[in-house]
Backbone as CSV, one residue per row, in Angstrom:
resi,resn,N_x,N_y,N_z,CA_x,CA_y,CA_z,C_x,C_y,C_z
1,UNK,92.848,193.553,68.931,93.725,194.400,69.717,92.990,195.638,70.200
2,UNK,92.312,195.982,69.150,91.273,197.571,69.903,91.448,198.352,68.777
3,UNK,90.268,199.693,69.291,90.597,200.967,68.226,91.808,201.725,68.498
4,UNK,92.294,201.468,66.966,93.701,202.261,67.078,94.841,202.536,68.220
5,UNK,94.897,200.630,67.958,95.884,199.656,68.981,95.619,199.873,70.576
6,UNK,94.363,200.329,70.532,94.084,200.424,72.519,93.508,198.956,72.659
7,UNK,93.831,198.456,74.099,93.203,197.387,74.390,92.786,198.136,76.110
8,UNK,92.325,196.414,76.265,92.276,196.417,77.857,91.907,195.314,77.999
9,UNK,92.784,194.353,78.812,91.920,193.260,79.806,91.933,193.015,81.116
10,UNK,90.595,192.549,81.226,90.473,192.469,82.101,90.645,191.563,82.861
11,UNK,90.762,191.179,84.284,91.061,190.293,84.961,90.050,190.081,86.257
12,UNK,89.147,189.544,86.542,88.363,189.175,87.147,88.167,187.636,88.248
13,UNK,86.970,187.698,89.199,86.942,186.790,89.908,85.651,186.388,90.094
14,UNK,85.654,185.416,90.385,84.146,184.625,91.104,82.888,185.135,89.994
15,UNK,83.016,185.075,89.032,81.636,185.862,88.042,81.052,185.105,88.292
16,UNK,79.361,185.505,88.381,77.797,185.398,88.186,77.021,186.232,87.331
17,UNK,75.762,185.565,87.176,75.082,186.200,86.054,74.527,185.483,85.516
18,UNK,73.481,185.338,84.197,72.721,184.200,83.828,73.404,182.837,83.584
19,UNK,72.708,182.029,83.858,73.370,180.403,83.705,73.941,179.984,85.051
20,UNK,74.791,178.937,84.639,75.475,178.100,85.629,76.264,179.260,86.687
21,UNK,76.054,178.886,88.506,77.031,180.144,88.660,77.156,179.267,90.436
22,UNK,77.910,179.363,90.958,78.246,179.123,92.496,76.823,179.447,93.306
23,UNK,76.413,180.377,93.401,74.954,181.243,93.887,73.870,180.051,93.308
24,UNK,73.782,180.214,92.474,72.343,179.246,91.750,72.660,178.067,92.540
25,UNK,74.085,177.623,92.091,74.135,176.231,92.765,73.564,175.837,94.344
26,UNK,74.202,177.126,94.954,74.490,176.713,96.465,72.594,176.947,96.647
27,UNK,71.973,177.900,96.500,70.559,178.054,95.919,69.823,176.796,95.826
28,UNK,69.918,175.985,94.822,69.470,174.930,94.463,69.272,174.007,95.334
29,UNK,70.984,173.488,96.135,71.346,172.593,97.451,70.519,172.619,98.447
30,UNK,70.610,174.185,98.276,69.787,174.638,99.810,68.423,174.462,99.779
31,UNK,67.266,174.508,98.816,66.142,173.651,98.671,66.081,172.210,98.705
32,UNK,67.094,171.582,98.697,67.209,170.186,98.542,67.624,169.560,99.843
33,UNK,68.643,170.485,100.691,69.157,169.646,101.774,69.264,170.490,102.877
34,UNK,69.138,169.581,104.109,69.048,170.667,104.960,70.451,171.101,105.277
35,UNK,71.596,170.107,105.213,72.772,171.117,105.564,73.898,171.266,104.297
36,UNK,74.460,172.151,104.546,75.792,172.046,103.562,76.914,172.361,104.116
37,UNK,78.298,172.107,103.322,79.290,172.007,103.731,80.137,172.746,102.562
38,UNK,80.374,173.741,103.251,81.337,175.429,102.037,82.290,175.748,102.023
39,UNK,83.394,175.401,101.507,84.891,175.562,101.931,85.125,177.615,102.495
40,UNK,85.825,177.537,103.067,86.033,178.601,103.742,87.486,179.176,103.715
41,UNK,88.199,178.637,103.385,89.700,179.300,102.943,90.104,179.446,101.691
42,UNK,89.484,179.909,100.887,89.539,179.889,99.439,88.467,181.534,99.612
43,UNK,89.858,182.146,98.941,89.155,183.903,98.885,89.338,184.621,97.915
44,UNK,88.360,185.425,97.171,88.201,186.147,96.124,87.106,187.058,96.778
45,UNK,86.577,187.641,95.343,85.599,189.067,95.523,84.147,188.004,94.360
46,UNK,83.173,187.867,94.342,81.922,187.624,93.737,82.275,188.900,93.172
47,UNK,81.943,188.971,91.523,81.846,189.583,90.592,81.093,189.750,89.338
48,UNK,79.845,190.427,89.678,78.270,190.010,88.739,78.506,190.755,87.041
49,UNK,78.652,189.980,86.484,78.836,189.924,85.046,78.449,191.623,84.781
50,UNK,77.008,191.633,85.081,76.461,193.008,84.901,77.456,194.266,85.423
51,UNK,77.894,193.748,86.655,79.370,195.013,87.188,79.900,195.529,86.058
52,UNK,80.625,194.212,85.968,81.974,193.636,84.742,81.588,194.716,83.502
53,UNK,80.263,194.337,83.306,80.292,195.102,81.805,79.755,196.609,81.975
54,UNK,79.249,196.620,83.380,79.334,198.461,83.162,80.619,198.904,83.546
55,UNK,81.680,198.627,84.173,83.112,199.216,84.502,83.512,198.861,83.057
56,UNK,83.734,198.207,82.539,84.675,198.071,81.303,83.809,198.932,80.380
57,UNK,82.523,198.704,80.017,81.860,199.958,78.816,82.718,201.343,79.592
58,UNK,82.634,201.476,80.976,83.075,202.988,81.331,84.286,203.215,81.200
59,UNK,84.982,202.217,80.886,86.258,202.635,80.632,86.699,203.383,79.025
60,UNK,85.820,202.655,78.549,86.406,202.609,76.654,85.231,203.519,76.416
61,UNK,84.116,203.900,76.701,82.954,204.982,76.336,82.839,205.735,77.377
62,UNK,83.018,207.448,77.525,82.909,208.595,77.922,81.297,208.407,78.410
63,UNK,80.723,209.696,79.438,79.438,209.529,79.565,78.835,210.349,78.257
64,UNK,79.620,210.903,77.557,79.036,211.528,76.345,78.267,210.308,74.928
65,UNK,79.413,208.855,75.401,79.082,207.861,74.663,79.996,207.896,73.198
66,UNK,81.395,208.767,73.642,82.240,209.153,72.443,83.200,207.822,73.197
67,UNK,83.718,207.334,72.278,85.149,206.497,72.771,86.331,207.143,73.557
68,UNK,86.502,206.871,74.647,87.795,207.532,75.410,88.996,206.807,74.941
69,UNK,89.946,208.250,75.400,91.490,207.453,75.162,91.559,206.987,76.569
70,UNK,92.516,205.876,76.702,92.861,205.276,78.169,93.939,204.414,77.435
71,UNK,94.613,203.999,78.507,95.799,203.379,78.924,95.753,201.977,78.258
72,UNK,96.537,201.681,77.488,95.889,200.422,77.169,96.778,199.390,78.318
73,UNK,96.533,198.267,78.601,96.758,197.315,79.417,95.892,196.650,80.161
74,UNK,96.709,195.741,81.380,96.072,194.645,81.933,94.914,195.519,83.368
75,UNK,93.930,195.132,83.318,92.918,195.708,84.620,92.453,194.131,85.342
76,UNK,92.812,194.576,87.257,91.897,194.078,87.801,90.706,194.963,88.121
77,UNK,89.282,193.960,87.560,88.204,194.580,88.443,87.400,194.136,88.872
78,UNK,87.194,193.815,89.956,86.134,193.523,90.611,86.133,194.341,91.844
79,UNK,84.576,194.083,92.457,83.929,194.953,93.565,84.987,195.474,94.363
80,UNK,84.331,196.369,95.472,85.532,196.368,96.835,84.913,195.375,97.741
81,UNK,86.055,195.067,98.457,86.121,193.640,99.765,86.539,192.554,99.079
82,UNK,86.214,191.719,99.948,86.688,190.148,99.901,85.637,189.459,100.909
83,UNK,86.051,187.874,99.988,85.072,187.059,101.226,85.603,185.499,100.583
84,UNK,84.753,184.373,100.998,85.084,183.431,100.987,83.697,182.318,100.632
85,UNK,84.115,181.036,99.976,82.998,180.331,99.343,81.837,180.571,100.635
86,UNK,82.210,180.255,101.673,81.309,180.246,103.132,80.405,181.136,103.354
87,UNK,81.151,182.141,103.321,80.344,183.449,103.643,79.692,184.069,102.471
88,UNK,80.098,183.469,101.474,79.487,183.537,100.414,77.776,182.833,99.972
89,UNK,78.362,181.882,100.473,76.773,181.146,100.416,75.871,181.095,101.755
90,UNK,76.735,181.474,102.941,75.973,182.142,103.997,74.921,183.220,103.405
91,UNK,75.405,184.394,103.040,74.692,185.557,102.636,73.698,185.533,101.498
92,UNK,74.141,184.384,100.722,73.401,184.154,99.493,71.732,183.213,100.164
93,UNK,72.146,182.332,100.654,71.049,181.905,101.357,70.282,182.732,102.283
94,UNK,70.951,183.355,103.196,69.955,184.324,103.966,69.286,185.442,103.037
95,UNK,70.167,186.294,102.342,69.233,186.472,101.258,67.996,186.276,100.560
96,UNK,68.214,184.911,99.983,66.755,183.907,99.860,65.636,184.021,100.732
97,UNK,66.002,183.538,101.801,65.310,183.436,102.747,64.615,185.103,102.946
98,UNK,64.949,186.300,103.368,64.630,187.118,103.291,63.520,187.444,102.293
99,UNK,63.877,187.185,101.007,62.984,187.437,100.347,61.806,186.118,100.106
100,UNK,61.973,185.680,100.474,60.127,184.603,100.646,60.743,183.357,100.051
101,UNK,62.013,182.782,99.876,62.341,181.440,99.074,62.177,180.514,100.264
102,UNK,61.622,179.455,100.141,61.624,178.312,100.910,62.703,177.575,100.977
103,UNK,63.507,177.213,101.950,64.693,176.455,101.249,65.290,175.761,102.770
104,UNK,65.345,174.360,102.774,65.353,173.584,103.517,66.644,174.002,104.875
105,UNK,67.747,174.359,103.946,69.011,174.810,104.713,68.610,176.431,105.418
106,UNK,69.712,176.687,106.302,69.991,178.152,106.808,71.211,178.728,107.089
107,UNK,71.503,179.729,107.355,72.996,180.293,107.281,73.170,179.356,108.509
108,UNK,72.615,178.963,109.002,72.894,178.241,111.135,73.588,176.975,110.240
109,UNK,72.561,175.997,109.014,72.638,174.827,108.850,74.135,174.878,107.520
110,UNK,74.480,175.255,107.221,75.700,175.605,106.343,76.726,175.881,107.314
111,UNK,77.971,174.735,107.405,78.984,174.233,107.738,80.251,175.036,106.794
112,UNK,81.385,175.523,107.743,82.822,175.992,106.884,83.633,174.507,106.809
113,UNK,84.391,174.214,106.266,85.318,173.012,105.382,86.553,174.103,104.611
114,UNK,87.222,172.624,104.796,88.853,173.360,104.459,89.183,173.125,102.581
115,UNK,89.307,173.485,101.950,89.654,173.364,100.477,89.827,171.722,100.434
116,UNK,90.748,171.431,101.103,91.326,170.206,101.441,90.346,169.143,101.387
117,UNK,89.329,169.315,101.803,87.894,168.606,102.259,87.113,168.300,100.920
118,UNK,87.116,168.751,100.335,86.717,169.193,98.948,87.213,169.092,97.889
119,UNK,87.203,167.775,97.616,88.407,167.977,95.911,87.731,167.921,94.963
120,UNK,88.554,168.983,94.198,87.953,169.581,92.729,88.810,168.659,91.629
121,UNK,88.316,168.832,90.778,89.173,167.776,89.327,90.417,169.311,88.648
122,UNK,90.213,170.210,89.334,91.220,170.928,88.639,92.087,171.756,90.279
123,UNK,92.787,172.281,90.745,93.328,172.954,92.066,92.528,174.360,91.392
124,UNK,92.186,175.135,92.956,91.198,176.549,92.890,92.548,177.156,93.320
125,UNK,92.765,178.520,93.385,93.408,179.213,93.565,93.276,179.489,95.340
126,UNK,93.824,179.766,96.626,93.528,180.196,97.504,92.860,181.381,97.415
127,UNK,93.283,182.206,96.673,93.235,183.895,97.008,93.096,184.241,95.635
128,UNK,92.081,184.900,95.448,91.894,185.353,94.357,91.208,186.869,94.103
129,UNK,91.916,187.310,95.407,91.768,188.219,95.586,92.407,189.485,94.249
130,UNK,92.007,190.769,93.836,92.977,191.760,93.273,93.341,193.518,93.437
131,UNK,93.622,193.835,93.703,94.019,195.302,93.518,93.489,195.697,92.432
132,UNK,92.366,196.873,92.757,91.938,197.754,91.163,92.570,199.460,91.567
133,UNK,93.684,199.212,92.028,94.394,200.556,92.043,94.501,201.174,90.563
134,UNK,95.267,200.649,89.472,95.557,201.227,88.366,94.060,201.781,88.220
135,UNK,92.904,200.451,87.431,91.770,200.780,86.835,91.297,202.006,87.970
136,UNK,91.125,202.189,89.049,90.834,203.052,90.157,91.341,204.769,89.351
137,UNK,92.821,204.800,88.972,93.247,205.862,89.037,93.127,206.189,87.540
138,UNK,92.718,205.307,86.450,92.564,205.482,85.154,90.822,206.030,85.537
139,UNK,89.770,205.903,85.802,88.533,206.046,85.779,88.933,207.844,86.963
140,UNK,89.558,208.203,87.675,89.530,209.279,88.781,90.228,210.115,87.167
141,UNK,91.589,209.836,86.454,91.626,210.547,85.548,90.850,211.436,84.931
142,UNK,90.077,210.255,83.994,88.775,210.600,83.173,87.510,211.320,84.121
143,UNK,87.728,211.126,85.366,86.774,212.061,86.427,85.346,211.148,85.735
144,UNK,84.955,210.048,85.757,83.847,209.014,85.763,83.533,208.878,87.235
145,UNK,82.541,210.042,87.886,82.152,209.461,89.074,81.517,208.502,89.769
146,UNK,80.393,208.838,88.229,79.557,206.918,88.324,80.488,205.379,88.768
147,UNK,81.319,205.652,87.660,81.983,204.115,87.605,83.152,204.050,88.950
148,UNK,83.324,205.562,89.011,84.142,205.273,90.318,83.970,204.631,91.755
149,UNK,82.254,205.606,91.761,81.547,204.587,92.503,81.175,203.368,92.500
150,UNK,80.891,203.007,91.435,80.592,201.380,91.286,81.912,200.567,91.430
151,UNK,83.111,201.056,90.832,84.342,200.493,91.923,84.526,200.009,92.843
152,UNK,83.648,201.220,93.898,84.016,201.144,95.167,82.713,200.877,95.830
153,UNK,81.849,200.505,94.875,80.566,199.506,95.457,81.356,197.747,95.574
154,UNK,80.668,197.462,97.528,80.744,196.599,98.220,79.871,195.278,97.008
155,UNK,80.818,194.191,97.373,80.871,192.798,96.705,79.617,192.848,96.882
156,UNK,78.993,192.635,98.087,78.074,192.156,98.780,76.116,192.676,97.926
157,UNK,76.833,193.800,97.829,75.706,195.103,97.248,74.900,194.088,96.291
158,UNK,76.056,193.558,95.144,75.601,193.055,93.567,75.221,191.756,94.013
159,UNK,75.287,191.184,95.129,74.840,189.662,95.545,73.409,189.755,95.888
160,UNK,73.130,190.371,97.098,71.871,190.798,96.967,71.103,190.982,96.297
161,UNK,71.267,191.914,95.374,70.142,191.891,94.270,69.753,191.272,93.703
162,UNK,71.267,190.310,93.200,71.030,189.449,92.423,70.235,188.080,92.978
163,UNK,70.171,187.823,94.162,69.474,186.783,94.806,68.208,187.046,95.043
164,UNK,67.820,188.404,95.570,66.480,188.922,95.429,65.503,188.995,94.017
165,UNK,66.638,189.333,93.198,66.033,189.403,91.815,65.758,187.856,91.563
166,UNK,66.700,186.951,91.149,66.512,185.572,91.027,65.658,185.222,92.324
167,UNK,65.014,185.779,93.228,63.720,184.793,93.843,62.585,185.364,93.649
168,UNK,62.589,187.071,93.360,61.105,187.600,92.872,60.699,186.918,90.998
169,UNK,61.966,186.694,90.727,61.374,186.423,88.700,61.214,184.974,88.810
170,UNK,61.522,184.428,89.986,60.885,182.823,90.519,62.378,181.816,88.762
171,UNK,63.544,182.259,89.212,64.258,181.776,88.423,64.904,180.503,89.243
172,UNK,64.797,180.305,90.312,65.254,179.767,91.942,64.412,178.811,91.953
């Protein structure tokens, strides 16, 4: 439950980060084939594990590194924006490419497809999109400018790196 009955959970979307992840995958394809096919009506926010765990440490640890009081309850958090599997692996591949990965496909050769097109063994959510208003106004409370910013750091920001990083440590 927490220290002295505080909780918090969190509620999240699209995570990446070491291991198995949408990015690696579409990554992988894209050395292998020249085109792909990315569903495009299916929307959330990409949400890099590493985010995840510096907004939530900032919630429950002060920058002093003392435990804060906060609100206990449910948090959405992930990045600011939205996007879609498509544009998702659009950017993830050009990415690549940018940074020196060889890879057979291109944002030109990657095709949008309807959910429909695509069947999964379990139904995806359309929208998985969330509001981090509360967590927003719990972190402006505590006056955490860092984490406020990283709030309101763009989806896109933590994709990048993370694709650049995974093609300079040659993990790709």
């Amino acid at each position: 439950m927490g220290i002295a009955g505080q909780y918090a959970i969190f509620r999240t979307s699209w995570v990446y980060g070491d291991g198995g992840n949408f990015i690696r995958t579409i990554l992988r394809l894209a050395k292998d084939r020249e085109e792909l096919r990315v569903i495009e009506d299916q929307y959330g926010v990409p949400t890099s594990a590493l985010w995840l765990a510096q907004i939530s440490l900032g919630l429950v640890i002060d920058q002093q590194g003392s435990l804060r009081r906060f609100p206990s309850g449910i948090y959405h958090a992930v990045p600011a924006g939205q996007t879609n599997w498509y544009e998702l692996a659009t950017l993830a591949v050009q990415t690549a490419l940018d940074a020196g990965l060889a890879l057979k496909s291109s944002p030109k050769t990657i095709f949008p497809i309807p959910a429909i097109e695509y069947p999964l063994p379990a139904p995806r959510p359309m929208n998985s999109r969330m509001a981090t208003d509360k967590l927003h106004k719990v972190l402006e409370t505590c006056g955490d400018v860092s984490k406020l910013q990283l709030l309101n750091q763009s989806w896109d920001e933590s994709v990048r790196a993370y694709v650049r990083n995974l093609v300079h440590s040659r993990l790709i």
